[in-house]
N, C-alpha and C positions, 0 to 999 in steps of 0.2 A: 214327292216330298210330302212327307206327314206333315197336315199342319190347322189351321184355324185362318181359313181364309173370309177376309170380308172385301169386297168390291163394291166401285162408284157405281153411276148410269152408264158407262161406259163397256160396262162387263158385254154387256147384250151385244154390241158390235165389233165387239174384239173376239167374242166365244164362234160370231156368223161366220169370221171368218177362219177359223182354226183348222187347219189342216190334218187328217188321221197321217198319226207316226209311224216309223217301220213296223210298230207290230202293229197296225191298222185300227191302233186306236184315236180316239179324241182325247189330249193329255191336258189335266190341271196347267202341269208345266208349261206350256204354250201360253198360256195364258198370262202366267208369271211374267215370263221373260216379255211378252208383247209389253208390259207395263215396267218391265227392268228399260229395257231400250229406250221408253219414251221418257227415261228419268222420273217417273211416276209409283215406283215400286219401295214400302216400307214394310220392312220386319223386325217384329220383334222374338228372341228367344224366349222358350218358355223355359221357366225357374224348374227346379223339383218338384215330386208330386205329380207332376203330370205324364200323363200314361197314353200311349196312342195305340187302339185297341183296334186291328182290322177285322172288320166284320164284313168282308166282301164274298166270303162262303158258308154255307151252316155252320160249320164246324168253327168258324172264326167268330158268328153271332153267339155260339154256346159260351164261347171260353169266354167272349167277354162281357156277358150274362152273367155266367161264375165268378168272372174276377168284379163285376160292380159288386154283386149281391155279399160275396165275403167281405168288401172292404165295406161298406154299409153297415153290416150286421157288426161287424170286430170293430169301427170305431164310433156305430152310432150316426155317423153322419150323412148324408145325401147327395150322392155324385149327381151333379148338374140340376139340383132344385134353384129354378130360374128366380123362384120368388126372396127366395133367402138370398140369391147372390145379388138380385137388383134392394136389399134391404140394405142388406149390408155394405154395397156400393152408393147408397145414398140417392136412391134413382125411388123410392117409396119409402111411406114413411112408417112406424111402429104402428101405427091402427092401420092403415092400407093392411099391410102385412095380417096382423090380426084380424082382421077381416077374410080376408083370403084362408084365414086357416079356418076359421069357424063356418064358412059355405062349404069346406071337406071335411067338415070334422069327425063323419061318420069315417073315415079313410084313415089308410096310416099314413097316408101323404098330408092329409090336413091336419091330423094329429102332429105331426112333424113341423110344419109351421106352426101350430099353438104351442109348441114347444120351443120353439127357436124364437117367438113373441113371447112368450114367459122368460124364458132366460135371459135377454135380453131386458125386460124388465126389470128382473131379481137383481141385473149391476153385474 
């Protein structure tokens, strides 16, 4: 199941005891369901926009290499810049952030944050 999993302290003694499945692996799903069973299991769907990119063979890490960098490049913006999304979630503040972009500034990633603290300046 594609998805964005976060776990308690619990994770650690629920994964010890996980059993390899018929195809002799160790499954995410196991995991799930141990915490579906104990009534402990929340999900939420993801909205539009989001895209689940497997990169579990070369050829899976290229394409979705290719697919961040065109969609960056065509809309400008930054798939998974942690600093912009904890800004804009209210988790740091407008100098935090600009701060953060001017210790990168020589980068296109810190330019990217002084950009995303300016604009947010400008209103």
């Amino acid at each position: 199941v594609p998805g964005l999993y976060f776990y308690d302290g619990q994770v650690s003694d629920i994964a010890a005891n996980v059993k390899p499945s018929a195809r002799g692996e160790l499954e995410i799903t196991s995991i799930n369901n141990a915490y579906l069973n104990h009534g402990q299991l929340s999900v939420e769907l993801m909205g539009r926009g989001m895209a689940w990119l497997d990169t579990g063979t070369p050829e899976g890490l290229l394409k979705a290499a290719e697919y961040v960098e065109a969609v960056q490049s065509r809309q400008g913006y930054y798939i998974g810049c942690l600093e912009e999304i904890a800004y804009r979630r209210g988790f740091i503040g407008h100098d935090q952030l600009y701060e953060l972009g001017e210790a990168l500034k020589k980068t296109a990633y810190g330019k990217y944050l002084l950009n995303v603290a300016n604009e947010v300046n400008r209103g």
